[in-house]
N, C-alpha and C positions, 0 to 999 in steps of 0.2 A: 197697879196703883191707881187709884177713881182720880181723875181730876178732872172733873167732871166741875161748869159752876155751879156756885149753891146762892141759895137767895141772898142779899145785901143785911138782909136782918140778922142773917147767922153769924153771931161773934165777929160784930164791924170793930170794936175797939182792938182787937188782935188787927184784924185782915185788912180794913183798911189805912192805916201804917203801914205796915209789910208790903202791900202795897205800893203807895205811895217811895216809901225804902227803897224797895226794891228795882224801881224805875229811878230811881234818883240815881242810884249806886250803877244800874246799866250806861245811865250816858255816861256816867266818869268812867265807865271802864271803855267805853267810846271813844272818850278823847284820849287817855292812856293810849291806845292803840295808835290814836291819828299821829299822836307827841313819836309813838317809836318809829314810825315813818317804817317799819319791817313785813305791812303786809296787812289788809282789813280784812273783815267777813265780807260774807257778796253784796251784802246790803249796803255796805256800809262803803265799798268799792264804787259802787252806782253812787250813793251822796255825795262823795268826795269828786267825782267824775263829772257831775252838777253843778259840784261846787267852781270848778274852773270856768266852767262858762256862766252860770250865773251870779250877779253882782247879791249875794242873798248868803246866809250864815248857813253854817253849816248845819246846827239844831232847825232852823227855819227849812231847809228843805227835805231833813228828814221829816218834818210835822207834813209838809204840803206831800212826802210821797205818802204817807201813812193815811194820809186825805184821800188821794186818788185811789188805792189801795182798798181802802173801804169802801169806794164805791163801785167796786168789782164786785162786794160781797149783795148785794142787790138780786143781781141775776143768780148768785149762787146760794137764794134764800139762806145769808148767815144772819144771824142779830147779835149786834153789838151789847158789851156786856159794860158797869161801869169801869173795869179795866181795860176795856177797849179804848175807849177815850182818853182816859187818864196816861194809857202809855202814849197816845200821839202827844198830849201836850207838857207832861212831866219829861218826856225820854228829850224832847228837844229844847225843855230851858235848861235840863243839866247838861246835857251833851255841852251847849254855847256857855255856861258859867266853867266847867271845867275846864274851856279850852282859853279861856281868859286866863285861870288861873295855873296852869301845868304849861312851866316853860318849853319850848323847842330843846327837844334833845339834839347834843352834837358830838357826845362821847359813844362807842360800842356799848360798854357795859350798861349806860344809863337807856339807849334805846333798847337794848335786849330785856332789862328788868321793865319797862313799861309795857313791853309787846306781853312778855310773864304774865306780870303782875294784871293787865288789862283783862287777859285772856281769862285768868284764875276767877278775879271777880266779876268777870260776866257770867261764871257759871252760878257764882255766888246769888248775885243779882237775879240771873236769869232763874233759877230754885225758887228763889221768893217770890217774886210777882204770880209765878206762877202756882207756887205752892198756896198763895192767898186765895184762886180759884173765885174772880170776879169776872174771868171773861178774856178770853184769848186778845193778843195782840194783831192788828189789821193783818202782819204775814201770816201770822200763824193759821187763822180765819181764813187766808185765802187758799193755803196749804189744804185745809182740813176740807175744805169746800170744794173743789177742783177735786178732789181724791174723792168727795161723795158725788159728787155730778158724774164724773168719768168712769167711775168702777176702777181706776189703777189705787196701784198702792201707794201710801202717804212716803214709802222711801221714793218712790220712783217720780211722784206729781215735788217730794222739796227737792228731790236731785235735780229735775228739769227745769224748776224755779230757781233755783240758783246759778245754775250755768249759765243762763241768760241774761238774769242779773248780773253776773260777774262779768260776761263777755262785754256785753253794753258800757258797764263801768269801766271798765279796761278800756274801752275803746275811747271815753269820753277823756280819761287820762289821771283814773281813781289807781291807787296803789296795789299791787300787787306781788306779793312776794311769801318769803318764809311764814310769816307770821297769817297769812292768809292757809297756807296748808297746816301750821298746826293748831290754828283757830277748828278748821275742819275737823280735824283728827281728836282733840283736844273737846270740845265743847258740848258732846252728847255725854261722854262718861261725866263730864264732871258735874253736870246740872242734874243725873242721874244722882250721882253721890249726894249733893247735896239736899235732893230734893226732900230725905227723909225727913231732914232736919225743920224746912217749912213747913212742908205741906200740912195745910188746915183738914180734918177729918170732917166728913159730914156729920147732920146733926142725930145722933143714936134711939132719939126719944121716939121719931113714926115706926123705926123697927124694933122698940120694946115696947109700943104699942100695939103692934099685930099679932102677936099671939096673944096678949089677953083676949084682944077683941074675940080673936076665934076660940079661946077657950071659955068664954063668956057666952057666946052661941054655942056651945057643944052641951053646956050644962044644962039638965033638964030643968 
């Protein structure tokens, strides 16, 4: 499947919505996750780990890690795309509006359905921004960059980047539990699944224009 990005002019009134959607819908599925108190992704383990020692929102310091984040991608000649951006600063005013608005859970049933439900619609969420194919997110750019710099594999450069992250969070005193291992388990298949549904095709018309071209030169 290309997901490859494509120029901003390619069907922006689809893509950049989706887009935008798309990051909106990931940080509620953010704080969903933070509301069930049952365990975060690594990323999101380090925020909250942050978050106890810094006097600073929780969407605010994931914007300033995705800050820092991107200026890793420098040395590993990446270029930011406009979804690059857009996710550092759409991902952390919905994360802080969600978390104003999704009370503290204190019942089982109600933290296990947000850990669920969090989990489901990040794959939801995560399908789309990415299906809209404006330009990787600061991790994902750092992922993708590190695996081209070093020659290792993209499983093996996000496995070592989240361990680190996670141990660091951990340590800082970010959540870790249930919902951190089936976020793991959980969240390749289902952004897979959903991806068909997003993803924007590139545009068809330079590859039904190359074979005219060449059979326009063939002809005597």
């Amino acid at each position: 499947m290309d997901l490859r990005p494509l120029p901003v002019r390619h069907a922006p009134l689809r893509r950049l919505p989706q887009l935008l959607a798309g990051l909106a819908l990931y940080g509620t599925s953010m704080a969903m996750q933070v509301r069930g108190a049952l365990g975060l992704n690594p990323w999101d383990v380090l925020h909250q780990g942050l978050e106890t020692r810094l006097p600073l929102s929780f969407g605010l310091i994931t914007a300033i890690t995705g800050a820092v984040v991107l200026l890793l991608w420098i040395p590993l000649r990446q270029r930011p795309g406009v979804g690059t951006v857009a996710n550092v600063v759409v991902i952390a005013l919905s994360v802080d509006a969600a978390l104003a608005l999704i009370p503290e859970a204190h019942t089982w049933p109600a933290r296990v359905g947000l850990m669920a439900g969090g989990i489901v619609l990040n794959g939801v969420a995560s399908a789309a921004y990415i299906g809209a194919r404006l330009g990787p997110g600061p991790r994902d750019g750092l992922m993708t960059g590190l695996a081209a710099r070093t020659g290792r594999s993209i499983r093996l450069v996000r496995t070592a980047i989240e361990v680190v992250v996670l141990a660091t969070g951990w340590l800082l005193g970010g959540t870790v539990g249930i919902g951190t291992v089936l976020y793991a388990l959980a969240i390749g298949p289902l952004t897979q699944a959903f991806l068909p549904l997003f993803r924007v095709p590139g545009d068809p018309r330079p590859a039904a224009a190359a074979p005219a071209a060449r059979t326009s030169r063939s002809t005597p």
